[in-house]
N, CA, C and O of each residue as an XYZ file, in Angstrom:
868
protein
N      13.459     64.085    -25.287
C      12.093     63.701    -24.931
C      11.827     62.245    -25.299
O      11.514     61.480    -24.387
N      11.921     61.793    -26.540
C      12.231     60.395    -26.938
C      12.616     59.545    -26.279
O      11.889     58.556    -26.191
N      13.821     59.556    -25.587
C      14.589     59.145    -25.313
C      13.795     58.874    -23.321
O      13.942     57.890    -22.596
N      13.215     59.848    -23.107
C      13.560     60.028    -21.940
C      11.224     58.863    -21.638
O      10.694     58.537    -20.576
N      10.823     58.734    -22.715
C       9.935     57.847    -23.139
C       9.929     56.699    -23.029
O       9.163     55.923    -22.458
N      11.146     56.525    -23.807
C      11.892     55.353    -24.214
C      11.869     54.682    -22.560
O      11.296     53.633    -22.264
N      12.670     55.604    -21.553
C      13.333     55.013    -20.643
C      12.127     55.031    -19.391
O      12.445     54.569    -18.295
N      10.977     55.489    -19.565
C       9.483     54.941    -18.867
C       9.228     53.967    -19.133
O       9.119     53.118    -18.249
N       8.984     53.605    -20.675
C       7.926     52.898    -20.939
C       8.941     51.471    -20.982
O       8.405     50.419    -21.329
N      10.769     51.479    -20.533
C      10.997     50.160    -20.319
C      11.118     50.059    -19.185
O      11.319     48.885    -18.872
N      11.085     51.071    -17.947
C      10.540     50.900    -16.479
C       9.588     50.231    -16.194
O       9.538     49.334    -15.352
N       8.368     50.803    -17.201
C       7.006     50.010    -16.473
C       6.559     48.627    -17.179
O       5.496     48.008    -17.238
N       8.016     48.407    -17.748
C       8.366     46.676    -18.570
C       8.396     46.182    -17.055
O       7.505     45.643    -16.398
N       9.759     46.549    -16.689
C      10.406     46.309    -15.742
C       9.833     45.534    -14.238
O      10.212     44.639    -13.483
N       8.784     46.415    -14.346
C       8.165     46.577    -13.193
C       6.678     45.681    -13.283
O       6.014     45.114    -12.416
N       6.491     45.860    -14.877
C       5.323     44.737    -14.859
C       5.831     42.980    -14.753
O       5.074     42.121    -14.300
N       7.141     42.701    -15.227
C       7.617     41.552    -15.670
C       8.026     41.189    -14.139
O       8.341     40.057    -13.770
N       7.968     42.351    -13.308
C       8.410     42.040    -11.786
C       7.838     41.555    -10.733
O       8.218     40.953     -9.728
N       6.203     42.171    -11.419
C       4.814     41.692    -10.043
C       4.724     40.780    -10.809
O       4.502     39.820    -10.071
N       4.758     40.272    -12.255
C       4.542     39.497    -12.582
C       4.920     37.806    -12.495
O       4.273     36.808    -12.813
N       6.325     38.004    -11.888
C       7.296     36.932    -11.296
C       6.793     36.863     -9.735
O       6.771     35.793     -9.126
N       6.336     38.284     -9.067
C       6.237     37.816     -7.568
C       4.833     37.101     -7.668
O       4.788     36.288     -6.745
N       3.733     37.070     -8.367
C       2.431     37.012     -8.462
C       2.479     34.969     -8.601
O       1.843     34.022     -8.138
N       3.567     35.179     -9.462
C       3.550     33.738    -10.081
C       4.092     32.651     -8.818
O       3.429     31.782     -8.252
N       5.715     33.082     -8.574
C       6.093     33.099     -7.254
C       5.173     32.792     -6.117
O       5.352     31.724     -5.533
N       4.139     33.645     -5.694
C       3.463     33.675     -4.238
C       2.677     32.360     -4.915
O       3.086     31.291     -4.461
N       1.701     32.260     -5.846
C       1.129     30.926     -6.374
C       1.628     30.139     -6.105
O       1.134     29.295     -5.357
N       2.638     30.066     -6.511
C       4.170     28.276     -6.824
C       3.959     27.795     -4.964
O       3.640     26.726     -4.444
N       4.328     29.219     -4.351
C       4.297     28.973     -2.880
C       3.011     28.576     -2.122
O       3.081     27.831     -1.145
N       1.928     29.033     -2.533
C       0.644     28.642     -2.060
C      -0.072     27.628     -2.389
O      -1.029     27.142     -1.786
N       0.644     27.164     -3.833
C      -0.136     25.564     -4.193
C       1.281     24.541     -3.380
O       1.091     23.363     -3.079
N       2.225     25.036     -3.205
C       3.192     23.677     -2.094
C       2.668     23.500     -0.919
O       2.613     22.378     -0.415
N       2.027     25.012     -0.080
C       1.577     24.782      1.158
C       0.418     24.201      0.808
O      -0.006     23.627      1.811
N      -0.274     24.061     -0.052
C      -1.786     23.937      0.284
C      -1.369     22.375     -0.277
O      -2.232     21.783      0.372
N      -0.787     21.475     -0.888
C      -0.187     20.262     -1.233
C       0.245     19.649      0.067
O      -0.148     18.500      0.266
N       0.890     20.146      0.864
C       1.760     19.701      2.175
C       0.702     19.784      3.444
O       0.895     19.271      4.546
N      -0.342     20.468      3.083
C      -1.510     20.361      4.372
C      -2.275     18.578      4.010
O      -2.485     18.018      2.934
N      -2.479     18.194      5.214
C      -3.433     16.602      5.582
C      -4.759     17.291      4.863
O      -5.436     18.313      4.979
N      -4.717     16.309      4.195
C      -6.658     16.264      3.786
C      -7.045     16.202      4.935
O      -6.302     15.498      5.620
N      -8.040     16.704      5.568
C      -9.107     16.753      6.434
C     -10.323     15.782      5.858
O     -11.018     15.084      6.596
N     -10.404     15.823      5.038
C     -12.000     15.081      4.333
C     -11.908     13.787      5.162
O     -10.887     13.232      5.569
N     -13.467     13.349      5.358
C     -12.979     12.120      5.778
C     -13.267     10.894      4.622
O     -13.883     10.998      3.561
N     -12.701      9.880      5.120
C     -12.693      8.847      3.689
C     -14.083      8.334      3.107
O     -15.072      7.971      3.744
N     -13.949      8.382      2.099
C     -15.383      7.953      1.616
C     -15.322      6.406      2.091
O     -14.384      5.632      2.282
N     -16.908      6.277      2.214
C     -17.997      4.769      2.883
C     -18.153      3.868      1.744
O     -18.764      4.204      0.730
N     -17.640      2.795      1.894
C     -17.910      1.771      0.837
C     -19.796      1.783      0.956
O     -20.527      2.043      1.912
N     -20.091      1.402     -0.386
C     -21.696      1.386     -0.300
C     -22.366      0.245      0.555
O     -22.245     -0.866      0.039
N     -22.816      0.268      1.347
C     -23.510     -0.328      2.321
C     -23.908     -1.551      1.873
O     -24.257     -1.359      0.708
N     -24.086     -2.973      2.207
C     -23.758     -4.086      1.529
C     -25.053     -4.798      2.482
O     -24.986     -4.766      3.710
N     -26.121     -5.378      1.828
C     -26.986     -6.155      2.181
C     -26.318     -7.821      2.228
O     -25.345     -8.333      1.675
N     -27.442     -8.381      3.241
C     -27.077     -9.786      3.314
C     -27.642    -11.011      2.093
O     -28.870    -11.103      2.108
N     -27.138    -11.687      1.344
C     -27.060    -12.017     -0.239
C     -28.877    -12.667     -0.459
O     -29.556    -12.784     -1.479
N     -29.147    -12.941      0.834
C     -30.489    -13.865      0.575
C     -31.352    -14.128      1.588
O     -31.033    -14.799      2.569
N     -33.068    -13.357      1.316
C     -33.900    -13.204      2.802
C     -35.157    -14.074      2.384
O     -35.851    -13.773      1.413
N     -35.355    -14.986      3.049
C     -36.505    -15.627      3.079
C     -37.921    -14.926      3.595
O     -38.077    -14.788      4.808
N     -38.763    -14.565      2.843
C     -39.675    -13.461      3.084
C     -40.349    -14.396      3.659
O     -40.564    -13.990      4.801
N     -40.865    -15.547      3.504
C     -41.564    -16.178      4.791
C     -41.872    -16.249      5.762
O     -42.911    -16.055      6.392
N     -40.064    -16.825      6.113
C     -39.250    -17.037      7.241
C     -39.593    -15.250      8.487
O     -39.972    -15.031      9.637
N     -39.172    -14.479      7.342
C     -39.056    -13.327      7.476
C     -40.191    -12.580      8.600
O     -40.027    -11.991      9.669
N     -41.452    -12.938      7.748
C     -42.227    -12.431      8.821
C     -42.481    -12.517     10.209
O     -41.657    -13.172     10.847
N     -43.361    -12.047     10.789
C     -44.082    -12.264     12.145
C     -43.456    -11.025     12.792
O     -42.958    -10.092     12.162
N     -43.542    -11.127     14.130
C     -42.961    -10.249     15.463
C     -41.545    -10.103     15.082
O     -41.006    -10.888     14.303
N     -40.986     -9.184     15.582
C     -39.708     -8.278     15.898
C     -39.583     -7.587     16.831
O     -40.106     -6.477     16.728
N     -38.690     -7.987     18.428
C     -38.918     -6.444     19.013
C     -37.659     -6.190     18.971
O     -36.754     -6.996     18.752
N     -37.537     -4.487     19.286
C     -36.481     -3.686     19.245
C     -35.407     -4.087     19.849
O     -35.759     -4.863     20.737
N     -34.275     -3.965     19.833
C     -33.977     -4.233     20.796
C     -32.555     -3.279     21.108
O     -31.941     -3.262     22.174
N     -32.171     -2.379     19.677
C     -31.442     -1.172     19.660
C     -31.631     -0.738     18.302
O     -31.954     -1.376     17.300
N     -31.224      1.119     18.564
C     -31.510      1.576     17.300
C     -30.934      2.990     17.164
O     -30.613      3.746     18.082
N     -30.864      3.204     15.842
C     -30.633      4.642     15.938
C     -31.872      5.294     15.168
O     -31.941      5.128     13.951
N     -33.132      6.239     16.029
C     -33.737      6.149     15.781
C     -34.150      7.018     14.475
O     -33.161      7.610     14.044
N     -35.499      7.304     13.608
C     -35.973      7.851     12.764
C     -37.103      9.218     13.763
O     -37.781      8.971     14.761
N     -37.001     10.186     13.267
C     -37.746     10.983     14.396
C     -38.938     11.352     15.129
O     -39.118     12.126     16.069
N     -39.765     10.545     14.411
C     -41.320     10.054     15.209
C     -40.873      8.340     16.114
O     -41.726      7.775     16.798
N     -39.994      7.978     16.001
C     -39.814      7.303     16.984
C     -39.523      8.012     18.709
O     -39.759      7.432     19.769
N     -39.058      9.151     18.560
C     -38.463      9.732     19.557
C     -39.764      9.996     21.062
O     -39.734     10.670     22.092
N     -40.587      9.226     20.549
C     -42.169      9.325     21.595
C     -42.309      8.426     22.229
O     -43.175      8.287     23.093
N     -41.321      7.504     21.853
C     -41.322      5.808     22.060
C     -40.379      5.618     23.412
O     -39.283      6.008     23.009
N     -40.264      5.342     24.391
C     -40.330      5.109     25.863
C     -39.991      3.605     25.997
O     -38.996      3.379     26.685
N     -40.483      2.778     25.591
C     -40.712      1.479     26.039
C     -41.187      0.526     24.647
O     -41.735      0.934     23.623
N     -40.709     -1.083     25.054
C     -41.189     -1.963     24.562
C     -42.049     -1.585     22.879
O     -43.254     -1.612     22.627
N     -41.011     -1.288     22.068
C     -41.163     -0.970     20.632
C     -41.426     -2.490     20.269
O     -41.204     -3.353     21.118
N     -41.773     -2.731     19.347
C     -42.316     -3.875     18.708
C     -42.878     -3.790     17.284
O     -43.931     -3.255     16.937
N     -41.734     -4.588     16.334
C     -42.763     -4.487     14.564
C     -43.372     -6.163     14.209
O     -42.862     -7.230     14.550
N     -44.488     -5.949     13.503
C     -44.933     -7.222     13.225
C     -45.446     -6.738     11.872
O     -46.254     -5.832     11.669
N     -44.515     -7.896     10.548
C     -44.399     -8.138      9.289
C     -45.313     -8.816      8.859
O     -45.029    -10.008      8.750
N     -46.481     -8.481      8.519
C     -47.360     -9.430      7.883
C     -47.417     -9.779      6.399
O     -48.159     -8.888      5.986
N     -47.132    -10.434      5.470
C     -47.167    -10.730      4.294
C     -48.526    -10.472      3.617
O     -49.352    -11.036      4.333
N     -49.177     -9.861      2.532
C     -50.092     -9.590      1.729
C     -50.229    -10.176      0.568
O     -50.827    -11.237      0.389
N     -49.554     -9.356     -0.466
C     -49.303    -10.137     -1.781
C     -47.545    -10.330     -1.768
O     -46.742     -9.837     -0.977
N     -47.350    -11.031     -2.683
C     -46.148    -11.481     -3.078
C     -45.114    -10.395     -3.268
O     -45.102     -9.810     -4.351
N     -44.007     -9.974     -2.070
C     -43.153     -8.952     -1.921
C     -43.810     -8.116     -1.403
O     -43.299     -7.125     -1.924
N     -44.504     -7.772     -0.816
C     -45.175     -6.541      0.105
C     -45.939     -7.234      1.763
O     -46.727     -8.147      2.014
N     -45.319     -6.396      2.446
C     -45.460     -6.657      4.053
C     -46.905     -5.683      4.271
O     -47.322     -5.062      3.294
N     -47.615     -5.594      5.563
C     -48.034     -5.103      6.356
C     -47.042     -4.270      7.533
O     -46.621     -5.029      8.406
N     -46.713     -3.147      7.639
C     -45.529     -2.644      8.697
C     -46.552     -2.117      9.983
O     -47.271     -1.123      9.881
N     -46.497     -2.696     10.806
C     -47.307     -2.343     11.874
C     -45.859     -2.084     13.150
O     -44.815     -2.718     13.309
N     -46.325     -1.093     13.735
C     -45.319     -0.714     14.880
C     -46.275     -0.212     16.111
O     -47.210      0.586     16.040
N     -45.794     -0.882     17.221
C     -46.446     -0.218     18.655
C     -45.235      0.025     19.331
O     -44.289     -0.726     19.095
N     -45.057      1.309     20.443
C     -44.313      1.413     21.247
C     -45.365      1.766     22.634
O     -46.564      1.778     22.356
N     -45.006      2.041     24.040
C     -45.258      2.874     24.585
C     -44.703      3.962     25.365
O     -43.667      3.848     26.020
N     -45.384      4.994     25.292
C     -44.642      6.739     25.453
C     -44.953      6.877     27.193
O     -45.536      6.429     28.180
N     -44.063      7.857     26.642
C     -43.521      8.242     28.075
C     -44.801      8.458     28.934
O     -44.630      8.309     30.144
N     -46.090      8.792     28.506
C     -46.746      9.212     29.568
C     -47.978      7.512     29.383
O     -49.200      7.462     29.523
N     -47.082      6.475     29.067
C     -48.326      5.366     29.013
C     -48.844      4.507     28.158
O     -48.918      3.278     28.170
N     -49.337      5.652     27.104
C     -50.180      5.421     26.005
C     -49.370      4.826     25.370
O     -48.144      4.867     25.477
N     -50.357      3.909     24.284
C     -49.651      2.861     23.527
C     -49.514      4.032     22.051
O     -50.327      4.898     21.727
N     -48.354      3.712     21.451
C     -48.586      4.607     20.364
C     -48.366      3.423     19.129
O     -47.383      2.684     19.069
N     -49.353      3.424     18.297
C     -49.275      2.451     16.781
C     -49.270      3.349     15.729
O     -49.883      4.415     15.668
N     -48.472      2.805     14.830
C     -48.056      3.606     13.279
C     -48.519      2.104     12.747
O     -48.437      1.139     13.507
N     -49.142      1.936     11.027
C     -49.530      1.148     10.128
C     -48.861      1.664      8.850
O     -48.993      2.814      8.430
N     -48.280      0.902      8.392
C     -47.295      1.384      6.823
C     -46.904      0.168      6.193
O     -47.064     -0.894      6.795
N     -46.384      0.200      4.992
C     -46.244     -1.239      3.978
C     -44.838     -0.764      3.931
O     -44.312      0.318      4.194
N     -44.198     -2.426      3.326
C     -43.402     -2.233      3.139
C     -43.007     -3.270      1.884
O     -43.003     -4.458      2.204
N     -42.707     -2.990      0.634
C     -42.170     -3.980     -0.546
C     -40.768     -4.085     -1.163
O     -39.938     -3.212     -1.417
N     -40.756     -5.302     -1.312
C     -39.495     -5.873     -1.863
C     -38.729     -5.280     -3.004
O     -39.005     -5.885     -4.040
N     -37.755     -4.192     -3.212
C     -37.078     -3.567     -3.915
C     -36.290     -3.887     -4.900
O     -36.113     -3.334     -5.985
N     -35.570     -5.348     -4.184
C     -34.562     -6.028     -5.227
C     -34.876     -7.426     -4.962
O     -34.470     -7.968     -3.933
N     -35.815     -8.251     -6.128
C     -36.435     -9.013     -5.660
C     -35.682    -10.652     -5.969
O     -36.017    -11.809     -5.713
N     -34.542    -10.020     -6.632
C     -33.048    -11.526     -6.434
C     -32.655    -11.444     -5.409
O     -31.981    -12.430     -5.111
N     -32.754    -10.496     -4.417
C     -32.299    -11.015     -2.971
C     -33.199    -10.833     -1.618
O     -32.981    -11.306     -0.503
N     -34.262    -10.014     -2.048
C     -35.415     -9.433     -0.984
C     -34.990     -9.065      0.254
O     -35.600     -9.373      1.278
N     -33.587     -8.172      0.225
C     -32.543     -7.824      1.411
C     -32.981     -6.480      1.301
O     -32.941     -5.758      2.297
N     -33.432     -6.017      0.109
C     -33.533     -4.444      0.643
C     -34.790     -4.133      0.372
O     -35.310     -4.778     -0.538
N     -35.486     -3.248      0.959
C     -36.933     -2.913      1.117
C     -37.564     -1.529      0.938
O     -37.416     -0.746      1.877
N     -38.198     -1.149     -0.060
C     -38.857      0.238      0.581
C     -40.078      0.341      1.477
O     -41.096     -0.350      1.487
N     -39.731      1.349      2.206
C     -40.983      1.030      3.693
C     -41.530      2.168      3.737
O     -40.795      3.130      3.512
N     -43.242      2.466      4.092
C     -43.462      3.760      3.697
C     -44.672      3.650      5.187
O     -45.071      2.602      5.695
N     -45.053      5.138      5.630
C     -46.016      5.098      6.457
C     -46.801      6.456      6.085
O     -47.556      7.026      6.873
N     -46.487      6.946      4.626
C     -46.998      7.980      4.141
C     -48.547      6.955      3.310
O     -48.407      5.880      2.726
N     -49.759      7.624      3.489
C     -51.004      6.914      2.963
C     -51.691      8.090      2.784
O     -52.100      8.862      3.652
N     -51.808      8.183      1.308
C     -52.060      9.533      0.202
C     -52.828      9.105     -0.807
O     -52.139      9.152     -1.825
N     -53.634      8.811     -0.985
C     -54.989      7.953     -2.267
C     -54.146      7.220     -1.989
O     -53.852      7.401     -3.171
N     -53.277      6.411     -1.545
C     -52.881      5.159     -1.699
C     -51.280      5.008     -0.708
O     -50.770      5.966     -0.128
N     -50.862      3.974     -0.709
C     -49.309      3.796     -0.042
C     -48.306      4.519     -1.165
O     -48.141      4.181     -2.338
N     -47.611      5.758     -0.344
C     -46.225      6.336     -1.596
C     -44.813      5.942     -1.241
O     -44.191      6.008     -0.181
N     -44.549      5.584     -2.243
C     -42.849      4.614     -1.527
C     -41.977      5.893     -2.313
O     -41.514      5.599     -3.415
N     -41.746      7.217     -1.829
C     -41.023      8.009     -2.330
C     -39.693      8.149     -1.856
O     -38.830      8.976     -2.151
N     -39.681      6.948     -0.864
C     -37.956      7.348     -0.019
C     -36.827      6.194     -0.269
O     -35.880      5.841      0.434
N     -37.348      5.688     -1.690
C     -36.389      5.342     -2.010
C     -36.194      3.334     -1.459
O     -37.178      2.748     -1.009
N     -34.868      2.626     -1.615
C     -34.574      1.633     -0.727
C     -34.236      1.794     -0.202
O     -33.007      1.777     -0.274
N     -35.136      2.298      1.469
C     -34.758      2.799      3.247
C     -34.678      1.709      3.786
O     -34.204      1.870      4.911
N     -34.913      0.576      3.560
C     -34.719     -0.721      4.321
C     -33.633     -1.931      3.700
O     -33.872     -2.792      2.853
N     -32.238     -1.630      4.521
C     -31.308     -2.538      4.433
C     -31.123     -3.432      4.949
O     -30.040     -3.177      5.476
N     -31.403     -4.496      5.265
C     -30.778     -6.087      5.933
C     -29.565     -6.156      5.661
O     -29.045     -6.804      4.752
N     -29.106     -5.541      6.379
C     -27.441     -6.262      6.264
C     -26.485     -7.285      7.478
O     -25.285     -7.530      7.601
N     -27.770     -7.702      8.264
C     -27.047     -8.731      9.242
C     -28.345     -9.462      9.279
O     -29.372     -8.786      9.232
N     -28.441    -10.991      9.371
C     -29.253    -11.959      9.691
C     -28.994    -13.221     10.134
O     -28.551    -14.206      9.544
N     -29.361    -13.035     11.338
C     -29.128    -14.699     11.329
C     -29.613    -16.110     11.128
O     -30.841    -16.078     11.193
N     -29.203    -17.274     10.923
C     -29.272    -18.224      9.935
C     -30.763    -18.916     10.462
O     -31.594    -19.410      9.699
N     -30.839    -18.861     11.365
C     -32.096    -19.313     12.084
C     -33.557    -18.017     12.318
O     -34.608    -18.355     12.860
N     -33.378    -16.975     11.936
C     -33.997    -15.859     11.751
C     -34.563    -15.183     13.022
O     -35.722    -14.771     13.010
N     -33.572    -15.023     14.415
C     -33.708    -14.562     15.518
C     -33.195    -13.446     15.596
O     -33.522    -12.889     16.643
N     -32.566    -12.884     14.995
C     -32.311    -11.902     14.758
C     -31.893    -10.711     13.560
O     -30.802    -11.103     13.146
N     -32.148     -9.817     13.035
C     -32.180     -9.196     11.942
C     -31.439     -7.585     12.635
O     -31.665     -7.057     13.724
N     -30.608     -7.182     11.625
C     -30.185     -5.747     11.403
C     -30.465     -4.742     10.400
O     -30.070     -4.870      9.241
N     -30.951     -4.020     10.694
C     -31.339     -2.777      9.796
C     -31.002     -1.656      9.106
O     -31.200     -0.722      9.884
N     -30.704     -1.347      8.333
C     -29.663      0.338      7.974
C     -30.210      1.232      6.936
O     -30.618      0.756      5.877
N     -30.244      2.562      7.187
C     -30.941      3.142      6.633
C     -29.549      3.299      5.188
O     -28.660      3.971      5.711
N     -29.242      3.048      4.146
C     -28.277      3.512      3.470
C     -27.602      4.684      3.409
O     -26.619      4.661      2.669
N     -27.886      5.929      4.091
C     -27.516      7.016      4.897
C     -26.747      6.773      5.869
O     -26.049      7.648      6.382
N     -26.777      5.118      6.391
C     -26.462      4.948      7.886
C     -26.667      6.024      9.230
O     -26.182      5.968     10.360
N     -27.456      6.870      8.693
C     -28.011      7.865      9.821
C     -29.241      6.831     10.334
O     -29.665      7.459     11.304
N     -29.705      6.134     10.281
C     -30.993      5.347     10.761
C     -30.228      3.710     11.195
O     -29.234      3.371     10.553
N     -30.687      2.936     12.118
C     -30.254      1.637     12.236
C     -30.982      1.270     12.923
O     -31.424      2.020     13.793
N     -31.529     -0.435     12.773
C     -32.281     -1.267     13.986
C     -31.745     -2.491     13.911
O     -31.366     -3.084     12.902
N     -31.728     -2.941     15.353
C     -31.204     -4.337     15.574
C     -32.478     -5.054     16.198
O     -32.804     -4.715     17.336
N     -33.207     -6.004     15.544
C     -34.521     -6.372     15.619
C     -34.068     -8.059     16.236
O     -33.235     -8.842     15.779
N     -34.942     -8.192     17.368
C     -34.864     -9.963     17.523
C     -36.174    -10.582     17.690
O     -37.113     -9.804     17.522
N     -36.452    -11.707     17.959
C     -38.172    -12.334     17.801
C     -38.247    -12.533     19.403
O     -39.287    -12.894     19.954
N     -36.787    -12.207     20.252
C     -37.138    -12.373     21.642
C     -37.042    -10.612     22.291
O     -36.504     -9.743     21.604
N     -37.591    -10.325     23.552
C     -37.014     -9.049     24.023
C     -35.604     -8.523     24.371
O     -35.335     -7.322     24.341
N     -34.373     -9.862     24.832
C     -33.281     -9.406     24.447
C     -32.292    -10.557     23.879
O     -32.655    -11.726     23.746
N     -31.056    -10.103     23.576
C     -30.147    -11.064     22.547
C     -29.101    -10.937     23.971
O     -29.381    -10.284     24.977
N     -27.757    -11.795     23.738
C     -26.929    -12.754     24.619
C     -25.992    -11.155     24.179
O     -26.360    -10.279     23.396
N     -24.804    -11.212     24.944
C     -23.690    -10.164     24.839
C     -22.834    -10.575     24.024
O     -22.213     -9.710     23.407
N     -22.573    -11.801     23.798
C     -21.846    -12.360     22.460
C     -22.538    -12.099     21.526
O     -22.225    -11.014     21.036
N     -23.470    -12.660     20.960
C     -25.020    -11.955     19.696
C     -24.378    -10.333     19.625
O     -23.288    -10.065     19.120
N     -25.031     -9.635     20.059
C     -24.620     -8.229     20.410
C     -23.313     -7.689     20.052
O     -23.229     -6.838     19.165
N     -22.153     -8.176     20.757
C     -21.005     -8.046     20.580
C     -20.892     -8.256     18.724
O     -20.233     -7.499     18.012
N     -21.490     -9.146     18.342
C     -21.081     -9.293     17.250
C     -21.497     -9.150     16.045
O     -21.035     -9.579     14.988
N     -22.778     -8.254     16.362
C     -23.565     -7.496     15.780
C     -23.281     -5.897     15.522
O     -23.565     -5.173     14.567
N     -22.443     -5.582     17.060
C     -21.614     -4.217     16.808
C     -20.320     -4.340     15.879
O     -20.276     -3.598     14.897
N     -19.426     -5.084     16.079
C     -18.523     -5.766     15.256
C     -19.030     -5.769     13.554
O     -18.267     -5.289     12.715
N     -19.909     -6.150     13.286
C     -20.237     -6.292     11.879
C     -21.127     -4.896     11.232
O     -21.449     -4.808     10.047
N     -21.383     -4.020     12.121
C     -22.387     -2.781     11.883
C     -20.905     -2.342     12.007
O     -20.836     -2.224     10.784
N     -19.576     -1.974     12.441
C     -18.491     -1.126     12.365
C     -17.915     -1.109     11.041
O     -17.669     -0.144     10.317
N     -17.679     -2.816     10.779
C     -17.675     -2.792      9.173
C     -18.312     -2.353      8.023
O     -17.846     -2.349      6.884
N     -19.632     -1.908      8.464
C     -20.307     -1.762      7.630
C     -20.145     -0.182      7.513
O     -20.600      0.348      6.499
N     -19.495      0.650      8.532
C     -19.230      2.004      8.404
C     -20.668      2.388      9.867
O     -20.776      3.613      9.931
N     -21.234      1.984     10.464
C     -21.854      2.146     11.411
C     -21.094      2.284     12.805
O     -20.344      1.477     13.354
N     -21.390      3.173     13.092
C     -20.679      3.302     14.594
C     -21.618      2.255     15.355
O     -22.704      1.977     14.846
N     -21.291      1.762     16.371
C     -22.381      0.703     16.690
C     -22.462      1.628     18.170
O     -23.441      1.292     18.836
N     -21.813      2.477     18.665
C     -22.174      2.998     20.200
C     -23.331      4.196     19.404
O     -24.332      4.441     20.078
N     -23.256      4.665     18.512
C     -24.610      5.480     18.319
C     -26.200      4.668     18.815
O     -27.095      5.089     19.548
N     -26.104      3.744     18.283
C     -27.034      3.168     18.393
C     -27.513      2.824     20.388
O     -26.904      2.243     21.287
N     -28.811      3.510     20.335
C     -29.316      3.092     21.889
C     -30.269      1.703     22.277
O     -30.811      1.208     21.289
N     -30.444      1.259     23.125
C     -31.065      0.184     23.583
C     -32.092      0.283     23.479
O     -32.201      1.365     24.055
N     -32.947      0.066     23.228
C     -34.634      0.567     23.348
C     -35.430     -0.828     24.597
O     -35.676     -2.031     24.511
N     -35.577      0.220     25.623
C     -36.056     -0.366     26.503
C     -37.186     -1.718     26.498
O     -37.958     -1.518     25.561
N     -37.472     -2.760     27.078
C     -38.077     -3.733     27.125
C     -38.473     -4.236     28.605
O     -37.813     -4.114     29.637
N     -39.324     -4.641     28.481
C     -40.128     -5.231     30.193
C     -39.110     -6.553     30.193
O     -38.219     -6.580     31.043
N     -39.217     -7.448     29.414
C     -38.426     -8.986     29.467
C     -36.755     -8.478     28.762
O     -35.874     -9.279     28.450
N     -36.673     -7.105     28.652
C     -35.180     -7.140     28.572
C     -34.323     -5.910     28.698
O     -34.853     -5.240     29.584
N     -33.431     -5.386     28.319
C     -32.752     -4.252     28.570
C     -33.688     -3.481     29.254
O     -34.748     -3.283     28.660
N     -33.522     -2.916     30.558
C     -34.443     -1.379     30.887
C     -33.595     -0.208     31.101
O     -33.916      0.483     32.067
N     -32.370      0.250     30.271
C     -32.366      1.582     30.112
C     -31.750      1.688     28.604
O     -31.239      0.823     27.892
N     -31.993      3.081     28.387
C     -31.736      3.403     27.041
C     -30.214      4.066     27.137
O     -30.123      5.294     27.104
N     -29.354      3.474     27.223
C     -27.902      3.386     27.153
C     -27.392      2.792     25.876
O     -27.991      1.848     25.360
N     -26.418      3.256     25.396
C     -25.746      2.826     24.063
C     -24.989      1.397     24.177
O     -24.302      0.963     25.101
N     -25.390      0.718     22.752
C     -25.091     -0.623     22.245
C     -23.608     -1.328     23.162
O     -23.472     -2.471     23.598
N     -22.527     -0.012     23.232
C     -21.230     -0.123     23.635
C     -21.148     -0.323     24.758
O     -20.269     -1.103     25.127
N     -22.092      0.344     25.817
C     -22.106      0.840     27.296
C     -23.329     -0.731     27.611
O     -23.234     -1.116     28.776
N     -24.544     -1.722     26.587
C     -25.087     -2.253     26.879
C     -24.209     -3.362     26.959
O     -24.447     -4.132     27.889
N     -23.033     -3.705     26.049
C     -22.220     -4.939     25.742
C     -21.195     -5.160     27.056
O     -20.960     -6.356     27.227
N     -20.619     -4.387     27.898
C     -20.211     -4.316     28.557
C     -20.469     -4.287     30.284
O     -19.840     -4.227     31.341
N     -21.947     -4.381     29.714
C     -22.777     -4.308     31.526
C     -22.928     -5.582     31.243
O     -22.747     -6.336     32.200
N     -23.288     -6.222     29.915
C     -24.154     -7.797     30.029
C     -22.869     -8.839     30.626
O     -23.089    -10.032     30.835
């Protein structure tokens, strides 16, 4: 009887030390395959890089649209978008926006917008929420990260890069301008064909993408 104990209880040695090798085994094998599969992830976005120095002066006045990827109360907007920056106190704008919608009507939004990082006044928080007062709860939503030297044109990015505007002081920019405005929004991790045209009377009239606009001009 002993004996015959004996020779179970080193069976179910046997047999444990056995799943115990295949258990370990199937692991060894499932962390090589899962080692030898392509990352799928895609690569992380360098952090979105403003332009080093904005003359808030200079800065103000008229802007019209002239492509964008839009924010979603823009999506009413049809035609001839237009922002005009008015200066108040020292680092804080007036954000006034008109478009007109599809059925005509002029549509205007009024919102502020202040200077966030005020060694370079490139990035902005912009708000159109008015609650006992202006609430800047979204953070620095306004990136300048393209400008040009004469201030005809300005680029916009939401640091999400889900949002973008390409703003000029005329209704449209040259296909070189453009061209090289998509060029520098790619670097920046911006697809530049997301971005659509936003229609104008004195310029672009259809809402076709940045890629499909560079190539008709």
């Amino acid at each position: 009887m002993e004996r015959f104990i004996g020779l179970a209880i080193k069976n179910r040695i046997a047999t444990g030390l056995m799943l115990a090798s295949l258990v370990v085994f199937a692991l060894v094998i499932q962390g090589t395959a899962l080692a030898a599969q392509p990352n799928n992830r895609p690569p992380k976005k360098e952090p979105l890089q403003a332009v080093s120095q904005v003359n808030l002066d200079r800065y103000a006045g008229d802007w019209f649209e002239i492509a964008l990827i839009p924010y979603f109360f823009q999506s009413q907007c049809a035609a001839n978008a237009k922002v005009v920056y008015t200066a108040l106190k020292p680092g804080t704008f007036r954000d006034y926006f008109e478009c007109e919608q599809k059925n005509g009507k002029k549509s205007i939004s009024v919102g502020r917008a202040r200077v966030a990082n005020s060694k370079t006044n490139a990035t902005l928080s912009a708000t159109f929420l008015n609650i006992l007062g202006w609430r800047y709860w979204f953070g620095e939503n306004y990136w300048i990260t393209d400008l040009a030297d004469d201030y005809s044109y300005s680029v916009v990015v939401h640091p999400s890069r889900n949002y973008a505007w390409i703003l000029a002081r005329t209704p449209n920019l040259p296909a070189d301008v453009l061209a090289g405005i998509a060029t520098r929004l790619s670097a920046q991790g911006v697809d530049p064909c997301r971005l659509k045209m936003s229609p104008q009377a004195q310029g672009s009239q259809k809402s076709i993408s940045l890629c499909e606009a560079i190539k008709a001009l």
